[in-house]
Every structure is written in structure tokens, then in C-alpha cells.
C-alpha positions as CSV (number, residue, x, y, z in Angstrom):
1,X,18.8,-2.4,-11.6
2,X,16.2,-1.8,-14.3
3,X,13.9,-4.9,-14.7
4,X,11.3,-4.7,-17.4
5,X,8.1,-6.4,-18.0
6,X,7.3,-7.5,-21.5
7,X,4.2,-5.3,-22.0
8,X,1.9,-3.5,-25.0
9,X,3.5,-0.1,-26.4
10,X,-0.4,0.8,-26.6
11,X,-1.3,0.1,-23.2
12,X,-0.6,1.4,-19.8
13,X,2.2,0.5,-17.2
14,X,3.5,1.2,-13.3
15,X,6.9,2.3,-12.8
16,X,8.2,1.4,-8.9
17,X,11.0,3.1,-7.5
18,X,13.0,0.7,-5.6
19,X,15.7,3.5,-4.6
20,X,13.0,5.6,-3.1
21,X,11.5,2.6,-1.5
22,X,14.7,1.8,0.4
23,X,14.9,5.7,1.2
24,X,11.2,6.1,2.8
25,X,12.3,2.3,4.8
26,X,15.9,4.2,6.2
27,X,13.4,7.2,7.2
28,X,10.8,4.6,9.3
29,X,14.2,3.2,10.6
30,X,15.6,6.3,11.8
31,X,12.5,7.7,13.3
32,X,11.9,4.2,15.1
33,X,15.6,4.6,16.6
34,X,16.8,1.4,14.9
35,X,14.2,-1.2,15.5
36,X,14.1,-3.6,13.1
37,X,11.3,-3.9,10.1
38,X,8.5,-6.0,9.4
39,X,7.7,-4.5,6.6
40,X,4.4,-4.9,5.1
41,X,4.1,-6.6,2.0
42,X,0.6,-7.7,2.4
43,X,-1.9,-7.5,-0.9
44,X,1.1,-8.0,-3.3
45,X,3.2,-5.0,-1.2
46,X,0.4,-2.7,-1.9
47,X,-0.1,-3.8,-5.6
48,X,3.7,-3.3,-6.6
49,X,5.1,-6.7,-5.9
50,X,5.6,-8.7,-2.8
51,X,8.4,-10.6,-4.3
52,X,10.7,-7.3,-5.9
53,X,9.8,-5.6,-3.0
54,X,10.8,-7.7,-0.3
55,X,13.9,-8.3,-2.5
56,X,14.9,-4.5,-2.0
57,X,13.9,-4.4,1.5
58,X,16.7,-7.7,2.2
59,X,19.5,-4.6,2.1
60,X,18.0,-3.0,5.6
61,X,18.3,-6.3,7.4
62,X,14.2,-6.6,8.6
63,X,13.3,-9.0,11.0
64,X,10.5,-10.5,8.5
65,X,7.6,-9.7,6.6
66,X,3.9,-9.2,7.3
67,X,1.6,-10.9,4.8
68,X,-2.3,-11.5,5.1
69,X,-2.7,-14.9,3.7
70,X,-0.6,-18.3,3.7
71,X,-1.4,-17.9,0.1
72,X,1.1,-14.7,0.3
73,X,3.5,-16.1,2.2
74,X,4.1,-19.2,0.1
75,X,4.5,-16.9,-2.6
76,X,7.4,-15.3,-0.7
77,X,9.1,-18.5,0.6
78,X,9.4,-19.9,-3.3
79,X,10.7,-17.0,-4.2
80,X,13.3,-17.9,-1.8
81,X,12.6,-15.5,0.9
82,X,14.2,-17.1,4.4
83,X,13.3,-14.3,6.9
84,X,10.3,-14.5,9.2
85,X,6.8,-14.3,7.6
86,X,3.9,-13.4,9.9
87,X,0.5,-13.8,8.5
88,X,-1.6,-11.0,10.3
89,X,-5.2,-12.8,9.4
90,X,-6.2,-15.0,12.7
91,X,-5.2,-18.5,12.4
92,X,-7.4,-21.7,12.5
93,X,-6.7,-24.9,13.5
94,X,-7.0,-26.3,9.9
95,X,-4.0,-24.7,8.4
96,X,-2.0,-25.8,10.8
97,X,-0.2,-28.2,8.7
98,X,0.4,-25.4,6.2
99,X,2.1,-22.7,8.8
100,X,4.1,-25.8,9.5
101,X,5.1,-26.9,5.9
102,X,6.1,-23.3,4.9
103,X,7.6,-21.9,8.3
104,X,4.9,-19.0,8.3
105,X,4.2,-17.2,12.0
106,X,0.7,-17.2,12.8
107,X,-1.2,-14.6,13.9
108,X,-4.0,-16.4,17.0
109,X,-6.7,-14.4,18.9
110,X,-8.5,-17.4,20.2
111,X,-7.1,-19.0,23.3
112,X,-8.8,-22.6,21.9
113,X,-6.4,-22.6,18.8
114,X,-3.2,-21.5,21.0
115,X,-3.4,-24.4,23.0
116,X,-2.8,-26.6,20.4
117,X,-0.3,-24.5,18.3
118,X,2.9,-25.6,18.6
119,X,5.0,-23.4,16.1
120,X,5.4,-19.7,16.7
121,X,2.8,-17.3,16.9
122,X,2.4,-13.8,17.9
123,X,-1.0,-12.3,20.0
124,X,-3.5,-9.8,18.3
125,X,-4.7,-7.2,21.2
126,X,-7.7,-5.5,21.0
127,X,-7.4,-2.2,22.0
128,X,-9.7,-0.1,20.3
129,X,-9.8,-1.2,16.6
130,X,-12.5,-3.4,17.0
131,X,-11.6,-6.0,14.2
132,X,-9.6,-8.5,15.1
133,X,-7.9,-9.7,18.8
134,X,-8.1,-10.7,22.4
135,X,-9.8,-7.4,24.3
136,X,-7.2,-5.7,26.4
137,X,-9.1,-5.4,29.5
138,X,-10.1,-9.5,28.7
139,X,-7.4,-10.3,31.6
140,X,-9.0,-14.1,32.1
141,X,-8.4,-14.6,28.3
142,X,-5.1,-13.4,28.1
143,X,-3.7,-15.6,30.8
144,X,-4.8,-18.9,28.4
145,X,-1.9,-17.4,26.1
146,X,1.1,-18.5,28.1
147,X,2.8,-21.3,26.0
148,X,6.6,-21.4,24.9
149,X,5.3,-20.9,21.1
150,X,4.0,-17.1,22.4
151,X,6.9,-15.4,20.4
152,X,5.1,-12.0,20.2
153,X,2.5,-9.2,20.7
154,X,0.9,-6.5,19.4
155,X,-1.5,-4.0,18.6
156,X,-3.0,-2.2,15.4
157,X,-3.4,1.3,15.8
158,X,-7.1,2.6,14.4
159,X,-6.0,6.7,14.3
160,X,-2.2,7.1,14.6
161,X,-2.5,9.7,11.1
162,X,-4.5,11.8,12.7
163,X,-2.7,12.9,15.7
164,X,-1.2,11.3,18.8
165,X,-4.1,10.8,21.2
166,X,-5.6,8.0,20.9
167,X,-2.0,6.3,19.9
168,X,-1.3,7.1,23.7
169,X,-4.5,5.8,24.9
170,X,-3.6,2.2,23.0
171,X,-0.7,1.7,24.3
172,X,-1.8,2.3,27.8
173,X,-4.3,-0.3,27.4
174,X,-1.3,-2.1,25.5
175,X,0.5,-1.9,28.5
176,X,-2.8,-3.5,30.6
177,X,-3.1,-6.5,28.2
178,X,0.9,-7.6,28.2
179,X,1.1,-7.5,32.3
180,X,-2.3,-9.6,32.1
181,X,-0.2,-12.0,29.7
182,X,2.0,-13.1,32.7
183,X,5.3,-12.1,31.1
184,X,6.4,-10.4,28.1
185,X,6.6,-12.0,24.4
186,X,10.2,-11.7,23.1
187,X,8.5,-9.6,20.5
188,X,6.7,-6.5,21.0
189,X,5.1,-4.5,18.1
190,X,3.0,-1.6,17.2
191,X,3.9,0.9,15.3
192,X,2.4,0.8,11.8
193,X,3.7,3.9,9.4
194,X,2.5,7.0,11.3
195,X,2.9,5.2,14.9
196,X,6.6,5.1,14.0
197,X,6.9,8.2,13.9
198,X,4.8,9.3,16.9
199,X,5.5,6.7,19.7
200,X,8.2,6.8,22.5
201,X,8.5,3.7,24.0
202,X,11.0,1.6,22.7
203,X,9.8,-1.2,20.0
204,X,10.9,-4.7,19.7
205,X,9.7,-4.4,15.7
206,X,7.7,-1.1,13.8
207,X,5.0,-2.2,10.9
208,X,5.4,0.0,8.1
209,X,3.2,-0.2,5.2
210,X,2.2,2.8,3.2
211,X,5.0,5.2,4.0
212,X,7.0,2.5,2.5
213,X,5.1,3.1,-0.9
214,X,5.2,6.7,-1.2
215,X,1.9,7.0,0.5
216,X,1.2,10.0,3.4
217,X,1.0,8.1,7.1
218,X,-0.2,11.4,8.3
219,X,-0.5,15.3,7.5
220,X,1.7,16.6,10.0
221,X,4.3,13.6,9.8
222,X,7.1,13.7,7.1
223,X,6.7,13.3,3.4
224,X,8.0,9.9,1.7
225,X,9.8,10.3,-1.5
226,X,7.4,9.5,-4.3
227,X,7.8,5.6,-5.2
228,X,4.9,5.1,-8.0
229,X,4.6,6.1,-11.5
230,X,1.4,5.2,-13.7
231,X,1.8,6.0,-17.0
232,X,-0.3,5.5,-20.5
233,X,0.0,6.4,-24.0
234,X,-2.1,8.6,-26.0
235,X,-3.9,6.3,-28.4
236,X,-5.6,8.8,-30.4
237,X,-6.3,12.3,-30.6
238,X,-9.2,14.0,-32.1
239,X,-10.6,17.5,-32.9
240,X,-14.3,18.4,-31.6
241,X,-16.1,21.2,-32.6
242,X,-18.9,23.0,-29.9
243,X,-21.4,20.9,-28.9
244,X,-19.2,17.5,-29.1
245,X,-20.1,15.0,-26.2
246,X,-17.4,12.3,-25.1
247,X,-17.8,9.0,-23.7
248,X,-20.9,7.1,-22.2
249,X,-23.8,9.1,-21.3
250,X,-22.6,12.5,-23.3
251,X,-22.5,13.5,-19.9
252,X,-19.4,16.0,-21.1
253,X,-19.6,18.5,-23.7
254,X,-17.2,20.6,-25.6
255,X,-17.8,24.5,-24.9
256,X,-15.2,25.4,-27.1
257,X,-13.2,23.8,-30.4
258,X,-10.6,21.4,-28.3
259,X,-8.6,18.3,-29.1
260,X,-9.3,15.4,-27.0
261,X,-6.1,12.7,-26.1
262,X,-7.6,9.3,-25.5
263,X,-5.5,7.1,-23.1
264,X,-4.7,3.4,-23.0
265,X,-5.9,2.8,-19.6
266,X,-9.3,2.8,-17.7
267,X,-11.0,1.0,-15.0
268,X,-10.4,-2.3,-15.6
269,X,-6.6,-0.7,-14.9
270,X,-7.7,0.5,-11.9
271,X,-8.1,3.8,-12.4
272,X,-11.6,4.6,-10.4
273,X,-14.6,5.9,-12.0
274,X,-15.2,8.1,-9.5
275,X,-12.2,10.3,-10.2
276,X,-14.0,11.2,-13.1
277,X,-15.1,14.9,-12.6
278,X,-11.4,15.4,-10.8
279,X,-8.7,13.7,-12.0
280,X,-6.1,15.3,-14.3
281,X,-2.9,14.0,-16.0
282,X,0.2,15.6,-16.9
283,X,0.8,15.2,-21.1
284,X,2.6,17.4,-22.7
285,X,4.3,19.2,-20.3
286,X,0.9,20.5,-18.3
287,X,-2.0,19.4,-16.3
288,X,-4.7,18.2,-18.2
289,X,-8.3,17.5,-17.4
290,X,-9.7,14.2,-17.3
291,X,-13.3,14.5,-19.0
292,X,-16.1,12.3,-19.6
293,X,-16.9,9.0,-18.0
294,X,-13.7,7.1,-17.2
295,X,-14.1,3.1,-19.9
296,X,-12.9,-0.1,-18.8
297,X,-10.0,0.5,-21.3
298,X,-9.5,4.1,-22.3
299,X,-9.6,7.8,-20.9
300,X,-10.3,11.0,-22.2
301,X,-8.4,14.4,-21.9
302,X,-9.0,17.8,-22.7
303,X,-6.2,18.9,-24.4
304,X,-7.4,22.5,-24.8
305,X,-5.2,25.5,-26.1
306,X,-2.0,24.8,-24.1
307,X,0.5,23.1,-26.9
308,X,-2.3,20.6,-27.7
309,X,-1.2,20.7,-31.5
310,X,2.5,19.3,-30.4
311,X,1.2,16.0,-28.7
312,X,0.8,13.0,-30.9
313,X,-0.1,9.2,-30.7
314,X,2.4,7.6,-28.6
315,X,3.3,10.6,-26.3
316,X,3.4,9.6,-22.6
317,X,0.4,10.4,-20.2
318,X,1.7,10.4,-16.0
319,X,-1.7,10.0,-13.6
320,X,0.8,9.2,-10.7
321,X,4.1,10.4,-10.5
322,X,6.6,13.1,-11.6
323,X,7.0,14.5,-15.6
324,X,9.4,17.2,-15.4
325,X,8.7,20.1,-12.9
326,X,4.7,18.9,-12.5
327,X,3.9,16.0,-9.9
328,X,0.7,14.1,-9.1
329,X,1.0,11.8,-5.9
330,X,-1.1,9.3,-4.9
331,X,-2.6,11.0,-2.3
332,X,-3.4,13.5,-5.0
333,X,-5.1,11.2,-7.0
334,X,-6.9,9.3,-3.9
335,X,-8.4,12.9,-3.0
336,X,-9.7,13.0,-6.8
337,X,-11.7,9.6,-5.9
338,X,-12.9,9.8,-2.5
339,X,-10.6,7.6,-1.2
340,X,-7.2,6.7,0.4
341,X,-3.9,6.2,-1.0
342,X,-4.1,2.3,-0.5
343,X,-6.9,1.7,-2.5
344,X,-5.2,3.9,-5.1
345,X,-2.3,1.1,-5.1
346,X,-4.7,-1.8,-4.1
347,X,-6.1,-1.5,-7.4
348,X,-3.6,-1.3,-10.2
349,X,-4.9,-4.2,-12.0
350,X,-2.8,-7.2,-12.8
351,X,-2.8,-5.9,-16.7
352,X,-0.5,-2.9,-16.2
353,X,2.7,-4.5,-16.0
354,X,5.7,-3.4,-13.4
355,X,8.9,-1.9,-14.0
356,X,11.5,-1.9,-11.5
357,X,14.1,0.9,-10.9
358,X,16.5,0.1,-8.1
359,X,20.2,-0.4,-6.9
């Protein structure tokens, strides 16, 4: 299935692989021993598209979906989504009629707004990420959670990609917090991406979220297969002599003659300014340096000597993905910002239209 978005032949665009999507899901899957998905398709699925992505994921059979919002979920449910939608920010009282009017699963760390839930809800613990949920050693507190609407319970892991310690020393305390429930919710989660990969104990669900998107979950844990492409068009090209600055502040000058590629796509696109000494694209069959300060609507790149005079207007820039035997990942380009691979995703801006490649 290719599904295109109408969208400017002089402006920027995402490309998601739905194929490789499904093939990072089957890895989670496998590594998880068959427990069923909730994937994550919180924040739009990452920025690629809560409804096409869910729509993909139907094919593995998940349990639900994980959302932040009731905003997200109705999103999903009139896009005809029938599965299970758990909203992961903690329920108040006032949207009670909502969770009801859509069939959205609430997420309820406060003992006062349990007692009068009566749809399904699942149990944040506390054990160590310090956000959001009921403290694991809070045994009084726990106990006020008994109810016939307590359908599940879970845990967010605050350092499973870095190594397995202290994903042992969460669930231990996991383990503390259900027994101080009274008995066990039907449904039992905490494995986001890395966790999945790194916990023993069997798992009533597994959380995946940026191992679904092509994103690392960890440097020691396996690779996903590349799911994102960004791409952009060159939109002009011009020859500088010695001493030429480029963009805002001159803070880049030419040491040499080159030919500088400006691309349709900036910061209002996403693309962070702070990449700006770092980043590189591939164009023209090599890496090329991104140079000067990164606009709200363009880019500049050094085309230098390497078959600068071949690229025209309208060749095709790649700042994520593959173009022939050169890659960037996301990671890649995170590293370039100072950041993580979800803000990377996070902030493909609503402009750069999505493509779909899939089954």
C-alpha cells in the first residue's frame, strides 16, 4: 500500500515505513515471548500518525493502544479503532463522562478518583520514576485500589536502555506494590521498548514505543529496521567565491570556491537549530555538510568538490533515512542536536506531509 499526501514539489516530506514498522513490532513480540501489544501511539505515534499506524499494527492482533490524552484517543475511536485505548495521563473526576462516551481506559493514581470510577482503569506504581503513581512501598494507599473496575497495573521503567539493574530493582518493588494491592489486576504491564527485551518474568502486556519507530531502545539491545525518511528538495544552488558568508549572523564562511544547495525545509519543519554545526545530508550520492544557521524554511549545504556540478534544483536531499549505500538514522541525527530520537520524531511539524509505504 502506497498512500500519498497531496504536498508542494518545493517543500519537504516524511516517508514512514509501514513494513518495517510491522517488522520491529514482530521483533518486540518475539523477545516478549508472545505477549500481546499495547503499542504506543501517544503524540500522533511519535509524529508519524496515530491513525495509519495503529491501522498497520491491527495485523499483529494487540491488546489496545496507549495514548496520552482523551483528545488522542477520540481521534483513534472515529477513525474506527475498536480495540482497548488506555490513556496513560492520570484521570480526574471531570472527564469521567468522556472515558465513558468514548470507551477509553483510564489511567488513576489517586485512591479519591477510584472510588468513584466505575469503568475500567489500570494502576500507575511509583517505583522509582518519580512522575506519576501511587509509591510502591505506599501499602495503606494501595489497599483503597480494590474495586471490580481495577482491570490492570503497571510500572514505567526510568533506565531500562541503559542496562538491566535498576529494571530489576523496579520490578522487585513492582512485586511489593501488587501483593500490597490485595490480589492481582488481570493485567500486568511493564515493559516499554528496552524492558522487553531485558525482563524475565512473564508479562500480561509489553509497551513498546520507540523501537516501534526505528528508534534505539538501548545500545546493547537489537537494532530496529529503519522506519523514517525525511527528505527535501534542493531549491536553489549557488556558487560562492572565498570569503562568502551564508545565512543569519555570517556566522559561516566559505574558505574555498564551493556551491551551496539550499533546502526546502528548516525549523519550522522541525529540523532543530541546534544540529546546526553537525548535521549532514546525503544529496547527490554523498554526505554533505549542513552550514550556516539552520531558517524557519530553508537549509544550507556545502556541496564542495565531490560531484557538486551534477546536482540541480529539484534533486532529492535525505536528513533521515537511507539513499543508496549511505544511511542517516534518527539516532544519528538526535546525536547531531543534543537530544534523543523522540524529540527527533516529536517534532516533524505538521507541514511536512506523510507518505505511507506498507502491505
Amino acid at each position: 500500500m502506497t498512500v500519498s499526501t497531496l504536498r508542494d514539489a518545493n517543500r519537504a516530506w516524511v516517508e514512514v515505513d509501514l513494513t518495517s514498522l510491522l517488522a520491529n513490532a514482530r521483533t518486540v513480540q518475539a523477545a516478549a515471548r508472545g505477549a500481546p501489544l499495547l503499542p504506543m501511539v501517544k503524540a500522533g505515534a511519535y509524529g508519524l500518525g496515530a491513525v495509519p499506524v495503529a491501522g498497520a499494527l491491527e495485523t499483529l492482533d494487540p491488546w489496545g493502544y496507549g495514548v496520552a490524552t482523551v483528545e488522542e484517543g477520540v481521534e483513534l475511536r472515529a477513525a474506527g479503532v475498536s480495540r482497548p485505548l488506555l490513556v496513560f495521563t492520570p484521570a480526574v473526576r471531570s472527564l469521567r463522562e468522556a472515558f465513558r462516551q468514548h470507551d477509553l481506559r483510564a489511567v488513576i493514581d489517586h485512591p479519591e478518583v477510584a472510588a468513584g470510577w466505575d469503568g475500567p482503569y489500570h494502576v500507575e506504581i511509583d517505583t522509582g520514576m518519580g512522575r506519576c503513581g501511587v509509591r510502591w512501598d505506599a501499602a495503606d494507599t494501595l489497599t483503597r485500589f480494590a474495586s471490580p473496575y481495577l482491570e490492570g497495573a503497571f510500572t514505567h521503567f526510568y533506565a531500562a536502555d541503559q542496562g538491566p539493574q535498576t529494571v530489576w530493582r523496579q520490578w522487585e518493588r513492582f512485586e511489593q506494590a501488587l501483593a500490597a494491592l490485595g490480589s492481582r489486576p488481570p493485567l500486568v504491564h511493564a515493559a516499554n521498548s528496552a524492558a522487553a527485551f531485558r525482563l524475565l518474568p512473564p508479562l500480561d502486556l509489553v509497551r513498546p514505543g520507540i523501537f516501534l519507530y526505528g528508534g534505539r531502545a538501548g545500545t546493547d539491545l537489537p537494532t530496529p529496521v529503519p522506519v523514517v525518511a525525511v527528505r527535501a528538495p534542493v531549491v536553489s544552488l549557488r556558487d560562492l567565491p572565498v570569503g562568502a558568508t551564508v545565512s543569519y549572523g555570517g556566522d559561516w564562511t566559505a574558505m574555498r570556491p564551493t556551491r551551496i544547495a539550499t533546502l526546502g525545509i528548516g525549523y519550522a519543519d522541525g529540523i532543530l537549530r541546534a544540529a546546526q554545526d553537525h548535521a549532514e545530508v546525503l544529496l547527490g550520492g554523498a554526505r554533505r555538510q549542513v552550514v550556516g544557521r539552520i531558517t524557519m524554511d530553508f537549509l544550507m549545504v556545502d556541496l564542495g568538490d565531490r560531484g557538486a556540478a551534477e546536482i540541480e534544483v529539484g534533486d532529492t536531499a535525505t536528513l533521515i533515512g537511507n539513499d543508496g549505500d549511505h544511511e542517516i538514522t534518527v539516532d544519528e541525527a538526535a546525536g547531531w542536536a543534543g537530544t534523543i530520537s523522540y524529540e527527533i520524531l516529536t517534532r516533524l511539524g505538521p507541514r511536512l506531509p506523510r507518505e505511507y509505504r506498507g502491505p
